[in-house]
N, C-alpha and C positions, 0 to 999 in steps of 0.2 A: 399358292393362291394369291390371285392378285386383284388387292384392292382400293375405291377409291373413297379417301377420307375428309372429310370437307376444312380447311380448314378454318382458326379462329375466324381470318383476316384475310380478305385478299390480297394476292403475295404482287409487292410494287416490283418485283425482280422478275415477276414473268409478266407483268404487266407490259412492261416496257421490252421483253424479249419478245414475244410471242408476235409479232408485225413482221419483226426480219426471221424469225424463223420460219414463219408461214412463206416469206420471199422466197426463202430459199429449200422450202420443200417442194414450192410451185415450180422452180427450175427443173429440180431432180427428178419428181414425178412427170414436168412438160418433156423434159430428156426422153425421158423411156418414149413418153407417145410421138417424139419425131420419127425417135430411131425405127417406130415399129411401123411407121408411113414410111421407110425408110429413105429418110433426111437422116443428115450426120448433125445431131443432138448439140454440140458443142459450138457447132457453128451456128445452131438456129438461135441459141441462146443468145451468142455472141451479137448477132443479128440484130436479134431483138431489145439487148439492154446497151449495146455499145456502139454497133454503126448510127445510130440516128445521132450521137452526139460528135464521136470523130470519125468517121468514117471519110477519104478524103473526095470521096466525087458526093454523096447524098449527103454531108451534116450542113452546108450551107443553107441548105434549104431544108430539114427535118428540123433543124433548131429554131428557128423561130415557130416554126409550127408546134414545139411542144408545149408553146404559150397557148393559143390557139385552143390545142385538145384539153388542156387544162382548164383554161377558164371557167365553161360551162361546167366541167364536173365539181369544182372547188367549190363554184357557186350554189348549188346546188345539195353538194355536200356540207354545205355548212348549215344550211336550213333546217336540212334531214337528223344533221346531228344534234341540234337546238331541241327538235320533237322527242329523236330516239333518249336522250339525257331525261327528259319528262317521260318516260314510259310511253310516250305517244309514237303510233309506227304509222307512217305516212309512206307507205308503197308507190303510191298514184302519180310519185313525182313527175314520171314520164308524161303524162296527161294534164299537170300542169302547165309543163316546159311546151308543150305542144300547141293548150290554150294561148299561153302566153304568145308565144309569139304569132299566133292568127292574129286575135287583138290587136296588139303593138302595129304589126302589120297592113290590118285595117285601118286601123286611125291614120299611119304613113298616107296609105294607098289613097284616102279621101282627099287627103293637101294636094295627089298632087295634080301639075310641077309642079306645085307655088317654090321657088329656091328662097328658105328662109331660115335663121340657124333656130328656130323653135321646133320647128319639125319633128328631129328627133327626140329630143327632149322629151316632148308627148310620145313619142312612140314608144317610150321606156317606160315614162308613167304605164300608159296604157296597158303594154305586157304585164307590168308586175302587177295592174290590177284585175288584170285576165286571170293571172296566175293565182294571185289572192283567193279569187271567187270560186273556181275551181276548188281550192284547199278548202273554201268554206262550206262547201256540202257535205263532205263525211264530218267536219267539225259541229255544226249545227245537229245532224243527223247525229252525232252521239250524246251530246249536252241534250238532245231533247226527248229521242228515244231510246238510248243506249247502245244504237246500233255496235257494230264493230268495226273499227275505222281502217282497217286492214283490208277487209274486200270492199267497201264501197269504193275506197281509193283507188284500191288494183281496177276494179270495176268501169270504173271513170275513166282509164287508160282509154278501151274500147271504144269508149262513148267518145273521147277526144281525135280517136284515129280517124271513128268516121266521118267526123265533122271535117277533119283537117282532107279525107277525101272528096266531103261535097260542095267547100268553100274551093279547092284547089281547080275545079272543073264546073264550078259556077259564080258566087259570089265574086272571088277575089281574082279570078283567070283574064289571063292577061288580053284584053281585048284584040291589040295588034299582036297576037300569039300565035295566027295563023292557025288555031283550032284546038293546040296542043294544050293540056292541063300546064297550072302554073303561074303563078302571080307575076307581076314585075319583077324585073331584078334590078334589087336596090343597090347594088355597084352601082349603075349605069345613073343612077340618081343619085349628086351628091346631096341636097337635103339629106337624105333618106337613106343614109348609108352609114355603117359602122367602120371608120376607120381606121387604120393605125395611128395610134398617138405618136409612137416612135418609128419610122420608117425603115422596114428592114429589120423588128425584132420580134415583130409575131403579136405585139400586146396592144390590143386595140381596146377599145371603153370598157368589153365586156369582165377583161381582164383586171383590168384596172379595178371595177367595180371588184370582184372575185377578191382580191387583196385590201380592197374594206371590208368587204362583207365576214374576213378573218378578223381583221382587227376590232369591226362592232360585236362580232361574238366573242371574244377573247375578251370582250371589257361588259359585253353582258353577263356572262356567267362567272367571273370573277370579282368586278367590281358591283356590280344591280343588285338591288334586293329581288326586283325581277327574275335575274338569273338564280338567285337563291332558292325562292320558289321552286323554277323548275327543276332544279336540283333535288330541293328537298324530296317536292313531291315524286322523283319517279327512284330515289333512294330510297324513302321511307314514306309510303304515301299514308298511312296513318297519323304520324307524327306533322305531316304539313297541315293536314286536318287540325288534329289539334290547335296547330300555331295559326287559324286563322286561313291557310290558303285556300281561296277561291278554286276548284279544278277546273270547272265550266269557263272560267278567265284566260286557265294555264291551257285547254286545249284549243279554245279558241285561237288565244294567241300563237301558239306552237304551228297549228295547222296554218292558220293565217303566213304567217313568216314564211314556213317553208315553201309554200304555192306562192307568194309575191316574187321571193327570191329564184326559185323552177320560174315562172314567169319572164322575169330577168335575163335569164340566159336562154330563154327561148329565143327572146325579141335580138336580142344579143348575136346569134347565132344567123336568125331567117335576116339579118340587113349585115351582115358583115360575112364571116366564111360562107354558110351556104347564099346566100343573096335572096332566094325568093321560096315563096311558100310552095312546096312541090308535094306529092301523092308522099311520098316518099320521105318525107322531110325531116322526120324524128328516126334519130339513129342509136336512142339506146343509150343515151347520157342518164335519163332518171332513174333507170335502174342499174348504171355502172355505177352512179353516185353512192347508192347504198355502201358497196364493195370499197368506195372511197372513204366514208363515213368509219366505217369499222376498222377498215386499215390505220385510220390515224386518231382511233382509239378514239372517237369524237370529239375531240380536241383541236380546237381551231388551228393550230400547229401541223399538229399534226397532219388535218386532213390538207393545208396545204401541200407538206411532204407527198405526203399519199396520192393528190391529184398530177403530183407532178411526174409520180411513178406509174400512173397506170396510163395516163399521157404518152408515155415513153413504152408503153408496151402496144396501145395504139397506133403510134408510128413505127415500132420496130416492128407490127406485124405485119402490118404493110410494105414494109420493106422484105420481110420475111417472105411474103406470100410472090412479090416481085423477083425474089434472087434466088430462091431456093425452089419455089411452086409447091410451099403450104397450102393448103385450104383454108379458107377464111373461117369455118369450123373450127378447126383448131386451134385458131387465133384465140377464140371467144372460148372455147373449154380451158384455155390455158390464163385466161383474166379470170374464170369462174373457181379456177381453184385458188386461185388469191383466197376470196370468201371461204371457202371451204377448207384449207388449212387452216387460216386465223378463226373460226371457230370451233377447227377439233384443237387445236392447239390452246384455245383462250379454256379447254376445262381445270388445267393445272394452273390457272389464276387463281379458282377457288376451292381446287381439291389438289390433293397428292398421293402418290401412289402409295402404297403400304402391300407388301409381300411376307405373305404369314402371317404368322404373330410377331415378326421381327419391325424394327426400325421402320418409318416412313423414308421413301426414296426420294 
């Protein structure tokens, strides 16, 4: 008989195993389902985790773009894991990131052409204050009715899509469009454009921002009493009571953060890769970021690691879907089981097997 025993202490040994073992049961399990579209398993794998960096006709051009697919998740991911640490679960992100760069967008779209180097600038305020306000309705809506901050946010997704389809085909639709839905494209505007910093390596502002927004959470939750807080409170949330913390502070602030920072890489996102605000525009970052989030064990560290892997299974799919003729379903159930090993896999974090009455395994 087999069973599970909880133990004292969460075990630091599977803590830090359970990320790459989930990696590599994603492989084994993604195996089987090539082989059974019959694709040869070993090759799609290959595909997928090693042509995007050396492969010698695509890594010239997949490498820098795994800066690109990373940024917005990283970013993003760091927000989500700020909340998830305080027990706080902010679903919605995708409807953030979506607010966010309408906003951003709008504010651009009003300057122009003015060509002046403020433009952007505002445009980024702007997003992350799109994003902000968005995060602010399930946050407000819990502190004052207790709602559940888990479907308002998911909730709010819907509510962001269809805005982003009736700005896309009236507000923000590009006048000289010839009819078609779709804002400007902020390429073609350099005010208004998110650049490469570096020419040639894929890391344009969004990115850049993505690798502070590591570094200010790495130094909020370990060096802030702020970060303590939110620690406390979603480790022991009696115990933060006790000590004085505010919770109505800690969601406020938690929800806020992550909707400015989704925000962020929205705006991030509609003025540099994708360039303009389209029916279409939101691809699935706020809810790959979760998957990001977890993978790197919410840990600013980590989830940079993390973003950079799931990055890489983005462009490998793609590449996948172009050399072999996966379906783009498969692509997506093969990122899904990321999530889905790392938390059958995270149960022997705090339980262990025990068979009989004998020994724990």
């Amino acid at each position: 008989m087999i069973h599970l025993v909880k133990r004292p202490q969460p075990s630091r040994l599977w803590t830090a195993l359970t990320p790459l073992l989930a990696v590599i049961l994603t492989m084994i399990v993604g195996g089987i389902m090539f082989a059974a579209l019959g694709k040869p398993p070993l090759e799609a794998i290959r595909t997928i985790f090693w042509d995007p960096l050396f492969h010698p006709q695509f890594a010239a051009y997949s490498r820098p773009q795994l800066l690109v697919k990373a940024g917005p998740l990283i970013l993003i991911a760091i927000g989500l894991s700020i909340g998830f640490r305080a027990g706080i679960w902010n679903i919605g992100a995708e409807g953030q990131y979506i607010m966010g760069a309408i906003t951003g967008a709008g504010v651009g779209l009003a300057f122009y052409p003015l060509d002046s180097v403020i433009v952007f600038p505002l445009m980024v305020i702007a997003g992350a204050l799109g994003g902000w306000a968005w995060g602010m309705i399930p946050a407000l809506l819990k502190v004052k009715f207790g709602t559940n901050e888990i479907l308002v946010s998911l909730m709010l997704v819907y509510v962001a899509e269809a805005w982003l389809a009736s700005v896309s085909s009236g507000l923000l639709k590009n006048p000289e469009g010839r009819g078609f839905p779709g804002s400007r494209n902020f390429q073609q505007w350099e005010a208004g454009a998110n650049t490469e910093v570096i020419a040639g390596t894929g890391m344009h502002w969004g990115v850049v921002a993505a690798f502070v927004a590591v570094i200010f959470a790495y130094v909020l939750l370990t060096r802030h009493i702020r970060g303590f807080h939110i620690r406390l409170t979603g480790e022991a949330p009696r115990a933060a009571r006790f000590a004085g913390v505010n919770p109505a502070r800690v969601v406020i602030f938690c929800l806020g953060l992550s909707g400015a920072l989704a925000g962020m890489a929205g705006l991030f996102e509609v003025a540099g890769p994708a360039g303009q605000i389209t029916i279409d525009f939101n691809s699935g970052y706020g809810f790959t970021a979760i998957i990001v989030a977890f993978l790197g064990r919410l840990h600013p560290v980590g989830i940079l690691l993390a973003g950079l892997l799931m990055a890489l299974t983005y462009i490998g799919g793609e590449l996948a879907q172009l050399m072999l003729g996966l379906p783009g379903a498969s692509i997506q159930l093969f990122q899904g089981m990321l999530l889905f090993f790392l938390l059958a896999t995270d149960v022997f974090t705090n339980y262990r097997i025990q068979l009989g009455q004998g020994k724990a395994a």
